[in-house]
KEGU-122307 format. One line per field, with one value per residue: residue in three letters; x, y, z of N, C-alpha, C in turn. Coordinates in steps of 0.1 Angstrom, whole numbers, plus 5000, padded with zeros to 4 digits. Layout:
voro <- c(Ala_...) $
n.X <- c(X_...) $
n.Y <- c(Y_...) $
n.Z <- c(Z_...) $
ca.X <- c(X_...) $
ca.Y <- c(Y_...) $
ca.Z <- c(Z_...) $
c.X <- c(X_...) $
c.Y <- c(Y_...) $
c.Z <- c(Z_...) $
//
This chain:
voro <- c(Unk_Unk_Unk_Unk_Unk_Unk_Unk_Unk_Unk_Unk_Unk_Unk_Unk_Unk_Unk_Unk_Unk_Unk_Unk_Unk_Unk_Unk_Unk_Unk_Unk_Unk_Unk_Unk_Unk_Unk_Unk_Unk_Unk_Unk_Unk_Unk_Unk_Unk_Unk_Unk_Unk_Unk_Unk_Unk_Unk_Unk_Unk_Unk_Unk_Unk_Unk_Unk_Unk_Unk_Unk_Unk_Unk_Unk_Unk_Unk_Unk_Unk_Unk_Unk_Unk_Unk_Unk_Unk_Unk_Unk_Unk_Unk_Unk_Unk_Unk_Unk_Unk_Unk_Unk_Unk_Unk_Unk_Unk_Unk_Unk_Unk_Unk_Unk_Unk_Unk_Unk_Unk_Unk_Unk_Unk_Unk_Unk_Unk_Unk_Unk_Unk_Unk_Unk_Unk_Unk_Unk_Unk_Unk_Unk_Unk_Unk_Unk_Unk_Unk_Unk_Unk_Unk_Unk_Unk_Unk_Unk_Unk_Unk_Unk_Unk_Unk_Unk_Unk_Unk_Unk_Unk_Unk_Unk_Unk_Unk_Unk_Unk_Unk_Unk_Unk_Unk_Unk_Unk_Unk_Unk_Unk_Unk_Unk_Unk_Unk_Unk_Unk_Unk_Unk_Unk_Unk_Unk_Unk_Unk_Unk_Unk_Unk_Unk_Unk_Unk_Unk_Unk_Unk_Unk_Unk_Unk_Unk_Unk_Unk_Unk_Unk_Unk_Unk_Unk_Unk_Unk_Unk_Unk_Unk_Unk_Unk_Unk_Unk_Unk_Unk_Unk_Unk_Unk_Unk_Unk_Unk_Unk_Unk_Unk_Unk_Unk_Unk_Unk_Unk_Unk_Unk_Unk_Unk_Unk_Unk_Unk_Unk_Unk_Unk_Unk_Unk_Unk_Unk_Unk_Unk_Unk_Unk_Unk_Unk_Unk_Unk_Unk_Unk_Unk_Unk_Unk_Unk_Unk_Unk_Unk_Unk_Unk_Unk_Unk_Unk_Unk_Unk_Unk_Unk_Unk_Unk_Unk_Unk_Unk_Unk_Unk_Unk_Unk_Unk_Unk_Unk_Unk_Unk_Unk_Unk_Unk_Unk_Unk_Unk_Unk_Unk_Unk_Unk_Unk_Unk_Unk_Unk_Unk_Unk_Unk_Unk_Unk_Unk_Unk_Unk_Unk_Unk_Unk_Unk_Unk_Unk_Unk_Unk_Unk_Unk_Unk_Unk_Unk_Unk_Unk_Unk_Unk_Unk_Unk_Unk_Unk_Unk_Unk_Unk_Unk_Unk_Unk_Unk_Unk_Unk_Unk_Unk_Unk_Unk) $
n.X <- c(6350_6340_6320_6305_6302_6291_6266_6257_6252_6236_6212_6212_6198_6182_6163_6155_6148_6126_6108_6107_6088_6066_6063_6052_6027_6015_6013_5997_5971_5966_5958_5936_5919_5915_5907_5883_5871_5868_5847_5812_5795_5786_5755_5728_5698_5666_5653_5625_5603_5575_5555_5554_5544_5517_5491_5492_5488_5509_5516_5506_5472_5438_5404_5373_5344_5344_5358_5381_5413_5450_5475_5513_5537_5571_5597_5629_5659_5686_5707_5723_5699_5665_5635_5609_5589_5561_5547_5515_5497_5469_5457_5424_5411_5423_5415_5435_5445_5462_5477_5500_5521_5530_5561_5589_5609_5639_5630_5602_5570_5541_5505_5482_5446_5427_5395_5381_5374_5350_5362_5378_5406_5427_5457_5482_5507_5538_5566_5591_5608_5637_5655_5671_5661_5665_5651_5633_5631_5599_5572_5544_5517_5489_5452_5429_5391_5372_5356_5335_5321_5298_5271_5266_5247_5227_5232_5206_5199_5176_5165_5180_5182_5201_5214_5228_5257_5240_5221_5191_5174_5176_5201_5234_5252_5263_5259_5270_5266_5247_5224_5213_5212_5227_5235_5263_5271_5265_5270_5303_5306_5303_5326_5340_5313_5308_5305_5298_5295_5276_5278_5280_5298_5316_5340_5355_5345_5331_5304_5272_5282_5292_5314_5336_5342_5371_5379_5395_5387_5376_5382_5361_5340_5322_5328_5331_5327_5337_5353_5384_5392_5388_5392_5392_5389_5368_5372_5360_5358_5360_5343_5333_5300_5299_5286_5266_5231_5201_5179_5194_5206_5187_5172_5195_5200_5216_5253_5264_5266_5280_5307_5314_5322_5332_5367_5398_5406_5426_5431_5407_5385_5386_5362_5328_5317_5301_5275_5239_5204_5201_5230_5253_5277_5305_5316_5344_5347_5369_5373_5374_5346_5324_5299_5272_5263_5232_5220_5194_5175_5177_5183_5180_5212_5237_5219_5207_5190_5195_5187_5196_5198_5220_5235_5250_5275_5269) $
n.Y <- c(4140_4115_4127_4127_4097_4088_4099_4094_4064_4062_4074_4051_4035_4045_4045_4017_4012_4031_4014_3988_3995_4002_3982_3960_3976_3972_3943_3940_3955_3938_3912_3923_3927_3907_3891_3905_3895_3868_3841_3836_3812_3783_3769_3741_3736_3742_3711_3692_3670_3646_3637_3604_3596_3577_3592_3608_3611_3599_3588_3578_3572_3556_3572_3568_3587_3623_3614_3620_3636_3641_3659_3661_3685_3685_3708_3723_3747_3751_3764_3797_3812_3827_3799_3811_3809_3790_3773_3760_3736_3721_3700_3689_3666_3679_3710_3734_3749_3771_3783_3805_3807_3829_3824_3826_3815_3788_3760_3739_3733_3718_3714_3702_3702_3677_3671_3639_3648_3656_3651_3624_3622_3641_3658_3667_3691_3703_3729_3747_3781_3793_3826_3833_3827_3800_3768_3748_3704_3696_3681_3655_3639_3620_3615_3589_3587_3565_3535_3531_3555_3572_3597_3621_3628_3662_3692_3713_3747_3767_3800_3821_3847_3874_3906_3938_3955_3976_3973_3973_3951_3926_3899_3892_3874_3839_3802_3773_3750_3753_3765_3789_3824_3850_3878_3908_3906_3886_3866_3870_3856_3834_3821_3799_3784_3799_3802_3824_3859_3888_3918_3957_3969_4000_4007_3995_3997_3971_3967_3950_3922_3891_3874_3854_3852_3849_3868_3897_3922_3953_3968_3991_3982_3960_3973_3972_3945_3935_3905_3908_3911_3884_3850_3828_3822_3813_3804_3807_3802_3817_3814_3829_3820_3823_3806_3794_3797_3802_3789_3764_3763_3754_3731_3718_3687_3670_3656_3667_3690_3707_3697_3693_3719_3729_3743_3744_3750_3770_3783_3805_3830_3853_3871_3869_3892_3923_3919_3903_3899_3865_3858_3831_3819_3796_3779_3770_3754_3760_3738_3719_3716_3715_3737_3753_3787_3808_3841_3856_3874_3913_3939_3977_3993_3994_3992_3975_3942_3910_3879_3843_3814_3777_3752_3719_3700_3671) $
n.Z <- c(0779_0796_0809_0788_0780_0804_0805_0785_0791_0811_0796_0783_0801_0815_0790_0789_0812_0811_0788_0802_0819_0805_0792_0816_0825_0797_0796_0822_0807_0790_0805_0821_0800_0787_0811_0808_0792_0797_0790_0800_0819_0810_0811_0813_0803_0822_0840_0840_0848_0858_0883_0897_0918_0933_0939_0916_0876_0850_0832_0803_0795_0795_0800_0821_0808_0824_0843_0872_0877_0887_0874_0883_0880_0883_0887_0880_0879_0862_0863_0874_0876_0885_0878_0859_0842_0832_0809_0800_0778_0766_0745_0725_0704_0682_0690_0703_0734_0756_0780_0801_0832_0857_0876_0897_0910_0921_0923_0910_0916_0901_0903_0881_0873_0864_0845_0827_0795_0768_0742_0717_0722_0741_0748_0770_0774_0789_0797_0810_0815_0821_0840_0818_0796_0786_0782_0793_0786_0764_0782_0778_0777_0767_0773_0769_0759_0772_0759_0771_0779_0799_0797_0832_0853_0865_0892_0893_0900_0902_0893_0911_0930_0935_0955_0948_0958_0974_0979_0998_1007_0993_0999_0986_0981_0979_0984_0972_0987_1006_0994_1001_0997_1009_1029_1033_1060_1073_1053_1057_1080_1074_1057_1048_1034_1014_0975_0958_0948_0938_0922_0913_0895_0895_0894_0875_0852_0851_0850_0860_0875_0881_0906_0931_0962_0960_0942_0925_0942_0945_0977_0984_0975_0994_1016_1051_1052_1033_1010_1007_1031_1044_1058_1047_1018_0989_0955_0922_0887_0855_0823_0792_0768_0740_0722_0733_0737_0758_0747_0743_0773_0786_0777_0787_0800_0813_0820_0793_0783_0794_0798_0771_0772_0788_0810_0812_0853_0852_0835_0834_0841_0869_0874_0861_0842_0830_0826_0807_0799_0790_0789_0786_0808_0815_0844_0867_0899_0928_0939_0914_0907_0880_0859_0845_0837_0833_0828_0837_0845_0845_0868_0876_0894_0914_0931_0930_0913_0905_0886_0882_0869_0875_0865_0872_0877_0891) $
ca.X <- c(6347_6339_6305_6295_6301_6281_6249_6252_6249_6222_6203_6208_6195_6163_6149_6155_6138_6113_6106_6099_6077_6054_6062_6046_6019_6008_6004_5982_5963_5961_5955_5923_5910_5916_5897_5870_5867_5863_5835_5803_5797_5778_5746_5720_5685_5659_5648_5611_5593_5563_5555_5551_5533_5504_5480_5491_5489_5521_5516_5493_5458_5425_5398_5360_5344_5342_5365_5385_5425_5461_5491_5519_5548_5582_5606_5643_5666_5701_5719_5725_5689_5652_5622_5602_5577_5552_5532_5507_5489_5460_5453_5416_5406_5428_5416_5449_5444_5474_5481_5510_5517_5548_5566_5600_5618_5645_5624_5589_5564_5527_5493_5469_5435_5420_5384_5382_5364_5342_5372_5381_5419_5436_5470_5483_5517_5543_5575_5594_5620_5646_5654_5679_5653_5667_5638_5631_5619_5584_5569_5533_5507_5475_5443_5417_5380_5371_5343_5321_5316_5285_5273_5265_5233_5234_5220_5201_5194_5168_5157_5190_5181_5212_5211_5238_5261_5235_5207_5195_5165_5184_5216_5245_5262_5253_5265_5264_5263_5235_5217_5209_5215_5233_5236_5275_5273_5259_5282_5315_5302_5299_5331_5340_5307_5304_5310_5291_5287_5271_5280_5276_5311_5315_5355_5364_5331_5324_5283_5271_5292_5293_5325_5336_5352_5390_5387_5399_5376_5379_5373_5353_5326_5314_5331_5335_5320_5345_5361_5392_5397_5381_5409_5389_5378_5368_5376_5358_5365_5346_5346_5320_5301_5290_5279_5255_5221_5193_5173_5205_5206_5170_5179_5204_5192_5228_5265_5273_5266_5288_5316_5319_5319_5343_5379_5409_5401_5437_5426_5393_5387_5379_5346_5318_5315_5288_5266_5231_5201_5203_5244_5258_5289_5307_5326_5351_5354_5386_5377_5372_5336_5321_5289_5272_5252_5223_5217_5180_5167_5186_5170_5191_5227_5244_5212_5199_5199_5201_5186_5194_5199_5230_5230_5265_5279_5260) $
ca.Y <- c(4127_4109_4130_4123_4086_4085_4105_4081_4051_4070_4076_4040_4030_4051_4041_4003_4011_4032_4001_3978_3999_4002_3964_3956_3984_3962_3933_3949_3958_3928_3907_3929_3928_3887_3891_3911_3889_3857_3839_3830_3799_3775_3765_3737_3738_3733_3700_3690_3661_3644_3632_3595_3589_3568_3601_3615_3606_3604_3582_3578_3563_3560_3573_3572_3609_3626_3607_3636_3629_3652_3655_3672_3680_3692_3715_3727_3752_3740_3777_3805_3817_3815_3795_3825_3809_3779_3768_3744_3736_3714_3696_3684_3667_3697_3721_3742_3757_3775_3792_3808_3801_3828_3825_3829_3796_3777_3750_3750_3722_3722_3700_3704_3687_3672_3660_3636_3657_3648_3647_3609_3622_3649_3659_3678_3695_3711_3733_3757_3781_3799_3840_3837_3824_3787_3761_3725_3698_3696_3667_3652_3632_3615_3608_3585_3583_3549_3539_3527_3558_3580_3612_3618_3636_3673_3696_3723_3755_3776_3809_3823_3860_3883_3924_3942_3961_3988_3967_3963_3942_3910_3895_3894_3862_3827_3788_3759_3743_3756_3768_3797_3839_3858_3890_3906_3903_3868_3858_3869_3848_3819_3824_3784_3781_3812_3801_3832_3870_3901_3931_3962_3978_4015_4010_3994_3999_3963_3968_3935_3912_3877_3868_3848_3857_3848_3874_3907_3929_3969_3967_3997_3979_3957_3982_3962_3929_3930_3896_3909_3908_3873_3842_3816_3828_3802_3812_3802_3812_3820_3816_3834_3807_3832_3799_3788_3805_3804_3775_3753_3758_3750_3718_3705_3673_3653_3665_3666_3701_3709_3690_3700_3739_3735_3744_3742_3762_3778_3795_3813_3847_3851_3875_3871_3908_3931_3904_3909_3884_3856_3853_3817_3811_3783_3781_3759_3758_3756_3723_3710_3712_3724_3739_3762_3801_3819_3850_3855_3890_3923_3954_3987_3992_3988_3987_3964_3927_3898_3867_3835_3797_3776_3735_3719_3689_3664) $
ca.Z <- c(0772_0807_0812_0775_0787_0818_0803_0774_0794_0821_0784_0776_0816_0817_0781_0791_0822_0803_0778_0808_0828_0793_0792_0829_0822_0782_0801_0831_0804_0785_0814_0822_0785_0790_0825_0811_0776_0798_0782_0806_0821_0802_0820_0807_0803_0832_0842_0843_0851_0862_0897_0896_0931_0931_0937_0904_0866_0851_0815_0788_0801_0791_0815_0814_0810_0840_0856_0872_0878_0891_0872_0887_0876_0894_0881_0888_0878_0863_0859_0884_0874_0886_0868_0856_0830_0829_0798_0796_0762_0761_0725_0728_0692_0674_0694_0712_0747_0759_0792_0811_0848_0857_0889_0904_0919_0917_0921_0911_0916_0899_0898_0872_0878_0844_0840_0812_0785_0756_0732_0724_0726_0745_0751_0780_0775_0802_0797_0816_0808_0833_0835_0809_0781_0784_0779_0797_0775_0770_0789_0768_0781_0765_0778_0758_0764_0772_0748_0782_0788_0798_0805_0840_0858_0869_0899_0888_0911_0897_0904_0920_0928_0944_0954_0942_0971_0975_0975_1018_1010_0988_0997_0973_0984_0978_0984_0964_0997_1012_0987_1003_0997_1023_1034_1032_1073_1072_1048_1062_1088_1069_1042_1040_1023_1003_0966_0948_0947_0929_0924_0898_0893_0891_0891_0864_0844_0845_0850_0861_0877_0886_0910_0939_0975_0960_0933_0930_0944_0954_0991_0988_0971_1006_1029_1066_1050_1021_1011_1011_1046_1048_1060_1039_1002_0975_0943_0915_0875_0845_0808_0783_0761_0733_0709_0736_0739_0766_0746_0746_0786_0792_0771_0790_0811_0818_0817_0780_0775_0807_0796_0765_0769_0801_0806_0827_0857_0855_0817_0835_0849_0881_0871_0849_0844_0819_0823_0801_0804_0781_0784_0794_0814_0822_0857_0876_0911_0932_0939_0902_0904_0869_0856_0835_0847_0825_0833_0833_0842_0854_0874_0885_0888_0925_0943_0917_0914_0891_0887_0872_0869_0873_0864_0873_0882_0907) $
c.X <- c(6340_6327_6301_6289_6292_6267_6246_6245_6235_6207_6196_6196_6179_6154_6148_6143_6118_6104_6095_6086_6062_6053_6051_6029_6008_6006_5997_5968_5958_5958_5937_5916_5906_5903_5879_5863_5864_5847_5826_5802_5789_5764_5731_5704_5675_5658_5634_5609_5583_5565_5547_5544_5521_5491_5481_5490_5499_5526_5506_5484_5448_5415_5382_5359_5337_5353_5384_5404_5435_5471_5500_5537_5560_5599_5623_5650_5680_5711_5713_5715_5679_5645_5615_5587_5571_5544_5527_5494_5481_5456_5440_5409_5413_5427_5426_5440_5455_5476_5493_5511_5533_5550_5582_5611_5628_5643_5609_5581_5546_5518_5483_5459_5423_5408_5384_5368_5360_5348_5375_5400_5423_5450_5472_5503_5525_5556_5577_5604_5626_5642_5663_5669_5657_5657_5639_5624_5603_5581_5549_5532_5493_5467_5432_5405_5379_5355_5331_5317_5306_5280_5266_5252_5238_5225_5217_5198_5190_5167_5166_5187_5191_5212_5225_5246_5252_5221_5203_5182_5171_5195_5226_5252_5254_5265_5257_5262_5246_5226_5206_5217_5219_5235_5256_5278_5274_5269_5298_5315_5303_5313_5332_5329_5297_5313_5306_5292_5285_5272_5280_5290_5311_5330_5359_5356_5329_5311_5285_5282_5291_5307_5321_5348_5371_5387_5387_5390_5373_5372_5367_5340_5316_5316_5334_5333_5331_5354_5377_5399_5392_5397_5400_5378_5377_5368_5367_5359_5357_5350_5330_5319_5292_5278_5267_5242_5211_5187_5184_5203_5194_5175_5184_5201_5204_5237_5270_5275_5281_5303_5320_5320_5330_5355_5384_5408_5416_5435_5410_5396_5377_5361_5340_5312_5303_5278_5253_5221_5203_5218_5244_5273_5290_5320_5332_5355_5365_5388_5373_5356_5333_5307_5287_5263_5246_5218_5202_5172_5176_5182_5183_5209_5232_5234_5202_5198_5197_5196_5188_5199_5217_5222_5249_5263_5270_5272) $
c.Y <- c(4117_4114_4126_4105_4078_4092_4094_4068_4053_4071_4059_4033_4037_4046_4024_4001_4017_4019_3991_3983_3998_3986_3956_3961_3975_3949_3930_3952_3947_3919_3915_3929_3912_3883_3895_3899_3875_3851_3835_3816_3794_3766_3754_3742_3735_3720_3699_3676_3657_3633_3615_3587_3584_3578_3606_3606_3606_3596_3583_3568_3567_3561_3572_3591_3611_3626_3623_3631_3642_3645_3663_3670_3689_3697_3724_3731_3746_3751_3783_3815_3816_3814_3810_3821_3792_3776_3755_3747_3724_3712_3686_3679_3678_3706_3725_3752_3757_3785_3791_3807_3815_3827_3828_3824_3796_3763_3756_3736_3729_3708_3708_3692_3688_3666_3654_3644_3647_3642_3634_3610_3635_3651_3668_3677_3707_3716_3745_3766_3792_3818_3841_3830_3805_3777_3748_3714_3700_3680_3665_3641_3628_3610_3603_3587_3571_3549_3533_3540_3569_3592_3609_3628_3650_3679_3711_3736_3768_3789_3815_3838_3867_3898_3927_3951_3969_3986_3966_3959_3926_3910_3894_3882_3849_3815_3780_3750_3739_3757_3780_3817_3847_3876_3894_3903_3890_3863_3860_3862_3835_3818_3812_3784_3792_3809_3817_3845_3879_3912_3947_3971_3985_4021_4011_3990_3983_3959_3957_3922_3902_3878_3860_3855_3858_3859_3891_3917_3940_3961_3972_3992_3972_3963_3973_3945_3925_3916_3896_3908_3897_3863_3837_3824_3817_3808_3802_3811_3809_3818_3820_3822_3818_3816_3794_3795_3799_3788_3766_3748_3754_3733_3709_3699_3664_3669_3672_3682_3712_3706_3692_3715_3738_3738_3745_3756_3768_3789_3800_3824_3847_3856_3871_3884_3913_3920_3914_3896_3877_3851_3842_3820_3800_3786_3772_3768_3757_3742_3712_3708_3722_3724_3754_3774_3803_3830_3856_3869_3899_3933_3961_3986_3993_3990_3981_3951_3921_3883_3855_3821_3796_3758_3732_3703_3680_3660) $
c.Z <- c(0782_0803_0797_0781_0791_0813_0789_0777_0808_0806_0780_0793_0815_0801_0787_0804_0816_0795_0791_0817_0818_0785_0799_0826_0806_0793_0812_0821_0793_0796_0819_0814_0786_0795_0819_0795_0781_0799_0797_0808_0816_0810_0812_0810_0817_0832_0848_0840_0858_0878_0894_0907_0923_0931_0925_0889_0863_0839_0808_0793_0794_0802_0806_0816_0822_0846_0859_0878_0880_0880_0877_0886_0882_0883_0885_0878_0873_0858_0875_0884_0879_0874_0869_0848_0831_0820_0799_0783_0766_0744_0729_0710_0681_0682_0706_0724_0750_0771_0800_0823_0850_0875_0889_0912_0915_0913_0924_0908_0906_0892_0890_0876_0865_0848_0829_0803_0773_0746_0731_0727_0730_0751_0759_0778_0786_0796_0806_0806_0822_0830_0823_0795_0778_0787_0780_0782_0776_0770_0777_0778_0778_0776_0765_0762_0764_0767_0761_0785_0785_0805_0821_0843_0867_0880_0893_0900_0906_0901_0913_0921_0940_0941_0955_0959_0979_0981_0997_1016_1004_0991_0983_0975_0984_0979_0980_0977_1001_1004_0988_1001_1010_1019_1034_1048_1075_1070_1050_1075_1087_1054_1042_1031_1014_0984_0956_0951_0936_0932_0916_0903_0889_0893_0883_0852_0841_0845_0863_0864_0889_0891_0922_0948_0968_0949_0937_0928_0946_0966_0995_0981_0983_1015_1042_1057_1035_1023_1013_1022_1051_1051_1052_1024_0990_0963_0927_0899_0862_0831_0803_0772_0747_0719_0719_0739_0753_0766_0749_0761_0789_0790_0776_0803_0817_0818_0805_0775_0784_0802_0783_0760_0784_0798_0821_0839_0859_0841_0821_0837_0864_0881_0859_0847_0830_0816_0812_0802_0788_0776_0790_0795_0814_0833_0860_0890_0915_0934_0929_0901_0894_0867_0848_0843_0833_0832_0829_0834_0854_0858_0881_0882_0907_0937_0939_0923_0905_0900_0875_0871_0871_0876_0860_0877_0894_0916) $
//
């Protein structure tokens, strides 16, 4: 009767212990379900705004045309993310211009540099958004035309003839400076005032091509004299003008034609590639100077060359 007793109460001792061990064990495992179910931290939206120094724009003004002006606007992170994405929208009269900027910050500063254009209102818009998809306000800014105002006078430089890589009697390089054609020797000599080259691309089938020292170039196309290895490259950038023709550019005697066919040089391409004669560009340089190209007559293919006008800004 004794041993029934003692294994009865050893029966009752080990489930009780059993129980609690599968007690301890449920809330180990609720505690980790808890842990893993705790919600994310809650993180607001970027912050963006505009630089109110005295060098920059930073409200609603009216400008005459021309008149060339910075806005810049400074941006920061407000989660455990970086800035990834930059849009800026131009509204010129209705018409929408829209370009991406991306980068990689926490903090991320940027100047845009505005000529007032022909439009009598445009709007310049800014947002960011982080890595997780969260999205700064967007910042807006008018400019008016001011009704004084008038087009302006242009320089013209006729007659631009450049030899294609291949070419060893014409140069391929040229400056708005000087106003002279270089050699790729010459001109790695001279890169501060190298705005221009020519070249016929047999990479990336673009024929005929218009670029400048900052763009991206194969290195095997100038071999030693390639820009790529230059410390100083000016970069200038291109837009195709398919509505304007040949007679138009002969035509134009002032800015107005200039200024209304330009764009922000952040929405260009660096080349003006499959050129053909009778196409018009329009370019911006790095340092906001604008103007138009015609391409006037084309001979050969990388030991060719190409000649043809350009009338730009005075």
């Amino acid at each position: 009767m004794t041993e029934i007793r003692h294994s009865s109460l050893y029966v009752k001792r080990y489930a009780k212990m059993h129980i609690s061990k599968w007690i301890v064990i449920g809330l180990i495992i609720l505690f980790a379900l808890n842990a893993c179910n705790k919600p994310e931290p809650t993180f607001p939206a970027p912050s963006i705004e505009f630089d109110t120094t005295n060098e920059y724009v930073s409200g609603d003004t009216t400008l005459l045309l021309g008149t060339k002006i910075k806005i810049r606007i400074k941006a920061v992170t407000k989660s455990d993310v970086e800035l990834t994405h930059l849009n800026i929208t131009g509204i010129r009269d209705s018409v929408l211009t829209s370009f991406d900027t991306g980068i990689y910050k926490n903090t991320f500063d940027y100047t845009l540099s505005v000529s007032k254009g022909i439009a009598l209102k445009e709007e310049w818009q800014f947002y960011v958004r982080d890595r997780q998809g969260r999205k700064s306000e967007t910042l807006r800014i008018v400019l008016l035309k001011d009704s004084a105002s008038i087009f302006g006078e242009i320089h013209q430089l006729n007659g631009i003839l450049l030899g294609a890589q291949n070419n060893a009697v014409t140069g391929g390089f040229y400056s708005f400076e000087t106003g002279q054609v270089y050699s790729p020797a010459e001109a790695t000599a001279l890169q501060p005032k190298i705005n221009l080259l020519y070249f016929y691309d047999l990479i990336d089938t673009d024929a005929h091509t218009i670029a400048s020292p900052g763009a991206n170039i194969d290195a095997s196309v100038f071999g030693e004299f390639s820009p790529v290895n230059w410390s100083s490259r000016n970069t200038v950038r291109f837009q195709p003008k398919p509505n304007l023709t040949a007679v138009d550019f002969e035509k134009c005697s002032n800015d107005s034609l200039i200024v209304t066919n330009t764009f922000v040089y952040a929405a260009g391409n660096r080349k003006a590639k499959n050129l053909a004669p009778g196409i018009v560009y329009a370019f911006v340089t790095d340092t906001d100077r604008k103007g138009l190209l015609l391409v006037k007559e084309i001979q050969g293919t990388n030991e060719g060359q190409l000649l043809f006008d350009i009338k730009m800004e005075d």
